[in-house]
N, C-alpha and C positions, 0 to 999 in steps of 0.2 A: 648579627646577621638578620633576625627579625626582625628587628627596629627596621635595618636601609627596605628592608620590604614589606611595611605593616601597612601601605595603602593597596599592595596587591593584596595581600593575605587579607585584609577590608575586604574588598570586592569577591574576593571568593567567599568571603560566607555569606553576604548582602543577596549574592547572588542563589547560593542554598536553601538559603531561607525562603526567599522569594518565590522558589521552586517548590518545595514542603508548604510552605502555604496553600501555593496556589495547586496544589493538587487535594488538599482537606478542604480548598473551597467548593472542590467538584464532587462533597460528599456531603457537605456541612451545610455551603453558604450558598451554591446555587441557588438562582432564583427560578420560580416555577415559570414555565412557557405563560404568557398573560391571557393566552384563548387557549377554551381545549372545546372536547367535544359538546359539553353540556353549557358552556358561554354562549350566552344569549348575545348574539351579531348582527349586522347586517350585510351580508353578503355578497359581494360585488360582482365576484366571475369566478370563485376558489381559491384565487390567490389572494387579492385583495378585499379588506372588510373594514367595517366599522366596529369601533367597541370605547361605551365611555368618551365619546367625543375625539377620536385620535383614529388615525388611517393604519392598519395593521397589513404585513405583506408577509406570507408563509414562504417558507425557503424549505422546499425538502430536505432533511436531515437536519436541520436546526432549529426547527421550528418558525414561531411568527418574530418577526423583528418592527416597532414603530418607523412607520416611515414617515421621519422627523421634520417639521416644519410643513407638510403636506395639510392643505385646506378640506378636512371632510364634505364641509357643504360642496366645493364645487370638484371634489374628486370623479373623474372619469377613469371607464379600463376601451377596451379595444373588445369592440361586439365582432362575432359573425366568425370566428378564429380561434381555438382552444390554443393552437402557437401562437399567441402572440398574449396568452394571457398573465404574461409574466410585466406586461408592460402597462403602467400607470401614469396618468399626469391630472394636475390642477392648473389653474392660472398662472403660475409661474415654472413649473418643473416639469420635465418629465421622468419617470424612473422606472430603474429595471428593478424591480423586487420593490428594497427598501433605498437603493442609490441611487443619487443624482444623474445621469448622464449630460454631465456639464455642455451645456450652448446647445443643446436642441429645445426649440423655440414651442411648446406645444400648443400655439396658436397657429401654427402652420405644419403639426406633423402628420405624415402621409409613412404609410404601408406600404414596402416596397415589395415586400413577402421574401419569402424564406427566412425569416427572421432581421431582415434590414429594415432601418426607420432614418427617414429622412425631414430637412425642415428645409430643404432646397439647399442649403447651405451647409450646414453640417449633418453625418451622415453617422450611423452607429449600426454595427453589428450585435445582438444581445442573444445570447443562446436561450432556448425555450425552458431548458433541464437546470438543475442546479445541481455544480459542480463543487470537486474541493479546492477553495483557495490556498491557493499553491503559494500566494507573497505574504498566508499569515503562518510563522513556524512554529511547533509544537510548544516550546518555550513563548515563545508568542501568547500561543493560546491557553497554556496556563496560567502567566501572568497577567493576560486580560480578565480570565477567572475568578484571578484573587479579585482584581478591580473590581468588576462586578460585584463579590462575593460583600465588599467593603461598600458599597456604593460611590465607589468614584469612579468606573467606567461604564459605558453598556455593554454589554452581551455582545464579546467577541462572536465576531462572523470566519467560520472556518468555513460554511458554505456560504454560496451567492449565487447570483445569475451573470455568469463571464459575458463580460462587454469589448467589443475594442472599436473605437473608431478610425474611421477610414478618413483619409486626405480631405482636405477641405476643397472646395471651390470646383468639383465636378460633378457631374450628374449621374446618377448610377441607375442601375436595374435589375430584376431580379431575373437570372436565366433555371432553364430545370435544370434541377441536381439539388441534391442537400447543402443547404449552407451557401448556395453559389450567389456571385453578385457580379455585376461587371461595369465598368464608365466605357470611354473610347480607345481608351490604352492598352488595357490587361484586368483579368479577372480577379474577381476576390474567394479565397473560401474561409465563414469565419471571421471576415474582415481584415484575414491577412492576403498580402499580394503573392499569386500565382505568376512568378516572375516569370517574363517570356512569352506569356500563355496569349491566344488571341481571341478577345471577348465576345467575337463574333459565333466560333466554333467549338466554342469551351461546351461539353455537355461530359453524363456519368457514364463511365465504362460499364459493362454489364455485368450480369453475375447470372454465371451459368449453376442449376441446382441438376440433385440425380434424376430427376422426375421431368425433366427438361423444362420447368419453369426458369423463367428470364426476367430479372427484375435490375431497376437500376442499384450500383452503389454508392455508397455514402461517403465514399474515403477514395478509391479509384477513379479518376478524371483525366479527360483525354481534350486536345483540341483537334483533333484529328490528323497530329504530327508528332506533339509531343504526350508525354503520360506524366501525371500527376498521383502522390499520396497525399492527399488533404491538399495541401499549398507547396510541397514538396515536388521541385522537378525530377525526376526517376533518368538513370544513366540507358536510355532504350525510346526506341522510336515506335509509335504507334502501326499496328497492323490491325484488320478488321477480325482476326485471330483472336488477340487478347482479350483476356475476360477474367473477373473475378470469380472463385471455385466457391460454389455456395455448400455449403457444410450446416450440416442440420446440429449437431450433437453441442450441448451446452459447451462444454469447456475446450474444444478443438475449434470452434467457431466464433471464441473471443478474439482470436488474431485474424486479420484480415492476408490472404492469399491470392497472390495474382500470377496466371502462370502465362507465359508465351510460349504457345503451341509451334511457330517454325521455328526454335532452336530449346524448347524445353525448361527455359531458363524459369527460376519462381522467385514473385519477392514477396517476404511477409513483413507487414508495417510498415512498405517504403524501404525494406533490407533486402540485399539481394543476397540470395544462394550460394555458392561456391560454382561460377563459371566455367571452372574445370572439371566438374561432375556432371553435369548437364550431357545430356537431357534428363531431367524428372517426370517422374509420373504416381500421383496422388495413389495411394492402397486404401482405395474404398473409399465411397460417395457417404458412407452411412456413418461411420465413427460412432454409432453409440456405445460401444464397448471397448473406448479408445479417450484416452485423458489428453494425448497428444496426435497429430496429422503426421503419418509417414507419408516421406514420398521416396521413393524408389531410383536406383541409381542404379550403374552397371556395376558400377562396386559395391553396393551397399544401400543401408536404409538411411536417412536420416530428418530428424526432426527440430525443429525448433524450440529451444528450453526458453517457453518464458521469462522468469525465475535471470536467468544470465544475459537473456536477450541475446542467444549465440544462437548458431545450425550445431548443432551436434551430431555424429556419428552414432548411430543406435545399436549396427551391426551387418556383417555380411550381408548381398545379396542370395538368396535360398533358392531364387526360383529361377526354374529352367531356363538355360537361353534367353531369361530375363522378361519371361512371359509369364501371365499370370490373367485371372479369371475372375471377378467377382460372381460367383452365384447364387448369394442371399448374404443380406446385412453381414458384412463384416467375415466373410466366408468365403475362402478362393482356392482355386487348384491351379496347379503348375506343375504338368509333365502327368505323372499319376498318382501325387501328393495331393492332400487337403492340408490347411492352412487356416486357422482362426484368431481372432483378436481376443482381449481379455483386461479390462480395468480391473486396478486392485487400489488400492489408498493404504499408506500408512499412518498408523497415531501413537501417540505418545500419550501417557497419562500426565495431566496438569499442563502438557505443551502442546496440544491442539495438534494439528493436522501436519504432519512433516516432509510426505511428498506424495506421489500422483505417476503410477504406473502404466504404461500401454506394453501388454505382451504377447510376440507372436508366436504360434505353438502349433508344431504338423500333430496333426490327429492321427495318433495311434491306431496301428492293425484297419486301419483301413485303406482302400485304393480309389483312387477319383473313379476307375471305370468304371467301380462296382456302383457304386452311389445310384440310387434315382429316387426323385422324389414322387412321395402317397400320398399327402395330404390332400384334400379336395379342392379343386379348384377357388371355388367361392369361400374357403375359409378366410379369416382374417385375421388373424392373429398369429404370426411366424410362419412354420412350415416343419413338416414332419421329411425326414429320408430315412432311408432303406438301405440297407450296405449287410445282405447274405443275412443273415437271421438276427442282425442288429439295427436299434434303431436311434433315431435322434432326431433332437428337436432343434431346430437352429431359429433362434431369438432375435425379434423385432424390438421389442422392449426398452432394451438397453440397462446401463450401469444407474443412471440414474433414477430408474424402476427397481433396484437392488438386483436385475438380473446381471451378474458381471459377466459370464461368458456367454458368447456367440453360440455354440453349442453345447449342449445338454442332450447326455441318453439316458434314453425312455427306458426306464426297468420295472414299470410296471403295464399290464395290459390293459387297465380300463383307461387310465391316463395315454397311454396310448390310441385307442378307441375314441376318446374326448378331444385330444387336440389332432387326430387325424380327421376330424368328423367338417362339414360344411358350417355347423354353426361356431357362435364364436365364442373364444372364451376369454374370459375377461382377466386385467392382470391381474388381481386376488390370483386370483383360483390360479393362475400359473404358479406366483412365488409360494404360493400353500403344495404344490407340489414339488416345489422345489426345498419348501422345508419340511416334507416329510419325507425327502428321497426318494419320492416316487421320480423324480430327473434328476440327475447328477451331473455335475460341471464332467464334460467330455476330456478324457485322459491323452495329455497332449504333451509332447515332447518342447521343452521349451527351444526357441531356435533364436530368439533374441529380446532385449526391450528396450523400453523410451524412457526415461524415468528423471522427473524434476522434481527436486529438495526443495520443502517448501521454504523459503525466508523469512520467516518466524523473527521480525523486528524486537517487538516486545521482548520476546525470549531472550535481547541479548542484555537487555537491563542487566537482568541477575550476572551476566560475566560481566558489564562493569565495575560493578558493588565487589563481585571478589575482585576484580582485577585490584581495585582502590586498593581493598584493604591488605593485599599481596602488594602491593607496591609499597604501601606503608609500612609493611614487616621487612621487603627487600632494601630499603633507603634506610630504616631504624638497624641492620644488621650492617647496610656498609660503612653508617656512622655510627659503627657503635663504640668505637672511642674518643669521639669525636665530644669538648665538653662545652656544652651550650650555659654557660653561667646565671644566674637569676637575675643578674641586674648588670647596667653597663655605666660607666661615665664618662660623660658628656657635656661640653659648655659650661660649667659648674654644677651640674645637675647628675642626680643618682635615676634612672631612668629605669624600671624593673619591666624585664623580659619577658612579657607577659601578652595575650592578645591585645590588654587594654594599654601597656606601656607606659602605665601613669609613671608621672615625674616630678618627682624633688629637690628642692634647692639646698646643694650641700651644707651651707652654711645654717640654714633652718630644722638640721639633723642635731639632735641631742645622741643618739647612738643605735647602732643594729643590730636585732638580737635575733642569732639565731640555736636551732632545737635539732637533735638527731632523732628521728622519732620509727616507730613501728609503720613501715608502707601497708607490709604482709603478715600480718598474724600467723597466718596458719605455715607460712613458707621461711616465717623470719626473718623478713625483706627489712629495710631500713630505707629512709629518707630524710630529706630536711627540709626546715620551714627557716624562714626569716620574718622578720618583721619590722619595720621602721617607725621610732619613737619620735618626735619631733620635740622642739624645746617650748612650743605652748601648749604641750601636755595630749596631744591628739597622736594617733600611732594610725599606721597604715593596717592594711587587711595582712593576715599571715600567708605567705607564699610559700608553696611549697615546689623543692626540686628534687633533681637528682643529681648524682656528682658528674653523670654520665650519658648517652643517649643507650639504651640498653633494655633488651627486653628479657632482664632474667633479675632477679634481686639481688640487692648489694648489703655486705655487714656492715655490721656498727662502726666501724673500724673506717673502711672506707669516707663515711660517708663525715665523721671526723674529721680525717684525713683531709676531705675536701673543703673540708667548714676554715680549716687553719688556713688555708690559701685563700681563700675567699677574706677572710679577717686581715690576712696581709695586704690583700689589694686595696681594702677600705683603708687601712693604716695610711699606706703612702697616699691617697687623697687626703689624708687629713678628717677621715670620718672612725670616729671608736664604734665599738662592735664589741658585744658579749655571747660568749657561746655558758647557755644554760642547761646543764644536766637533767 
């Protein structure tokens, strides 16, 4: 059975190997980046340099890569533009980073802006940032590794500068927006086609912030009929309503949110919300003490799990008749309830970060009516209230200041005195009162939460490796009487069952000797060896088996036993065989 499949069972270990290699090359045989700080260069615009006679291009996150066949004397960059400083050319080439972008002529290249370059003729989009390439796979990038690591490749590229070019033989232009471009047909974002779209009226949607700044965005595009996510046409017709939600808070304002104010509807990344829940309405402009964006439903909260790339259901709606208040960061009443926000992060020892909480929680023993805020006007730094002879501090800071909760009560009086006062106090001096308990995360009943498990990739290595090595215990117990012989005959030939499967010419056998011998000392185990003597005096390597596929030891008796069946098979070939004590 291993013999009909020793060119697969080949490849799987060619390919293990390859893999083990090329991961000691990423510790061994790497080669150093060829510039670092202290290389003495000549400097072109940041990205591009000279060093030792060769044109060097920096690629964030991988360092400098040779940009190969590139003429230093007559190398140029693109003056007057820090975006466009990704872009190089000589008298023959021009290049984004350290790549060619094939047939643009750069005797005739022109600046179209927003990152488009054109030669009249052929036309390229090249992003300014350098991203991960997505077409090199991690397997890829190992075995480019080793190659390197050997000198027979160069230094795999997992990052670049993303390029795509656009249709030949039109004229193009650059319109405002990020990324935007247009000919006389339809617009580009990126260099991909905005199908539908009309290049006359294509501009960015806006993005409304809590402070009522208005700025355009990057990812929302309207022609003023239709709506776009990047190049994506969105299932909704443009109104002068719609507008992206600008979101201050690090980790809630990685996803981009578009909401439509005449029917409530929201889509995050081009996904649209559950239809049938609508209308939404966002819980707070502020999220700093918030890892995910609720939005608000008459049944309920729910949030978007990165992580699944789903809408998720968080939990009931809490608030009155489905009314609610923000009156400081992350802080809201509803009926004669308070209501606060609350990140929290889990971790794991040796497995890194495992998920990412947002929790809403009504504040205990107190009543919205009571509330009023003391702090003085011109303070800056949060805001102090008053609730009958309690007090609290409600937090501008946020989670990623290490203040996790929206409010904290003040249990001490000079602290109280300090952050009620006009001047300001800095965040030291808050989280120093906060680890001396002079503020205490405010005691709140929990009412619901957001929570996304983080995907810890790497982590699932290790259940591979058990998985293998359980599959190989579960396939060794189903065939465990199953009996895989040492050797097979074939064509005239004695062929031994082994990875290498070397083979002998029957007739070139003088005889086969084989040995019952000790596997296990200490358990008593038994095995056997073979050996093949040839008749011009040369013998094979001694092989060893077992009678059985079996993961427990076998006696002497056994394994006998299996040796005199084995001696009969060779018999009827016409090969003699000796069993030695």
């Amino acid at each position: 059975m291993m013999y009909k499949y020793r060119f697969l069972i080949y490849g799987f270990f060619i390919l293990l190997l390859m893999l083990m290699f090329g991961l000691m090359s990423i510790s061994l045989f790497s080669e150093d980046d060829p510039i670092n700080y202290n290389t003495k260069t000549k400097d072109l615009n940041g990205i591009f340099s000279v060093y030792d006679g060769k044109v060097y291009a920096l690629v964030p996150s991988n360092g400098h890569y040779e940009v190969k066949g590139a003429d230093p004397a007559n190398f140029k960059v693109i003056s007057g533009n820090y975006a466009d400083n990704q872009i190089g050319y000589d008298n023959q080439y021009v290049y984004a980073g350290n790549i060619i972008l094939e047939g643009l002529r750069p005797e005739r290249l022109k600046v179209l802006g927003n990152n488009y370059y054109t030669d009249g003729t052929a036309t390229y989009y090249c992003a300014r940032n350098s991203e991960n390439n997505e077409s090199l796979s991690g397997v890829g990038f190992i075995i480019g590794l080793a190659g390197q690591g050997m000198g027979l490749a160069d230094k795999p590229q997992n990052y670049w500068y993303p390029f795509k070019k656009l249709p030949d033989g039109k004229a193009y232009q650059s319109k405002p927006g990020f990324a935007i471009a247009v000919n006389d047909e339809v617009a580009f974002f990126k260099g991909q086609e905005m199908k539908e779209s009309d290049p006359k009226t294509i501009r960015p949607v806006k993005i409304h912030y809590w402070d009522r700044d208005v700025r355009d965005s990057k990812d929302y595009f309207t022609d003023g009929k239709k709506v776009y996510y990047q190049n994506e046409l969105l299932p909704l017709a443009y109104n002068d309503k719609i507008h992206q939600i600008g979101i201050e808070a690090d980790i809630p304002s990685r996803s981009d949110y578009l909401i439509n104010p005449q029917n409530g509807m929201v889509y995050v990344d081009g996904k649209p919300f559950d239809e049938s829940k609508a209308p939404y309405r966002l819980l707070g402009m502020s999220l700093e003490h918030a890892y995910q964006a609720l939005f608000v439903s008459k049944d309920g909260l729910y949030f978007y799990n990165t992580e699944t790339e789903k809408v998720e259901h968080a939990g009931d709606n809490p608030f009155e008749n489905n009314q609610f208040q923000e009156i400081a960061p992350d802080v809201f009443t509803s009926g004669n309830k308070i209501y606060f926000l609350k990140a929290t992060e889990s971790w794991a020892r040796n497995r890194g970060l495992q998920s990412r909480t947002t929790h809403l929680l009504e504040l205990k023993g107190v009543q919205a009516a009571s509330l009023k805020k003391i702090s003085h006007p011109d303070s800056q730094q949060g805001s102090v209230w008053q609730a009958g002879n309690r007090y609290f501090y409600f937090d501008d800071l946020g989670s990623s200041q290490l203040m996790l909760s929206s409010i904290y009560e003040i249990k001490d009086i000079n602290a109280l005195k300090s952050l009620a006062s006009a001047g300001r106090v800095g965040p030291d001096a808050i989280r120093n009162l906060s680890r001396n308990n002079k503020i205490t995360e405010a005691e709140g009943e929990a009412i619901l939460k957001a929570k996304t498990d983080r995907n810890n990739e790497w982590y699932k290595s290790y259940w591979l490796i058990f998985g293998a090595v359980l599959l190989v215990y579960v396939i060794s117990f189903l065939f465990r009487n199953v009996k895989v012989h040492p050797f097979l005959i074939k064509d005239d030939y004695l062929i031994l069952n082994n990875l290498l499967f070397k083979k002998y010419k029957i007739e070139d056998i003088e005889k086969v000797v084989f040995r019952a011998v000790r596997s296990n000392p200490k358990m008593g185990g038994y095995g056997g060896t073979m050996r093949i003597d040839l008749k011009n005096g040369k013998s094979s390597r001694t092989t060893i088996f077992t009678t059985r596929m079996t993961l427990v030891s076998e006696t002497e008796t056994q394994v006998i036993t299996y040796i005199r069946e084995l001696q009969k098979l060779l018999k009827e070939e016409g090969i003699d065989s000796e069993f030695v004590n």
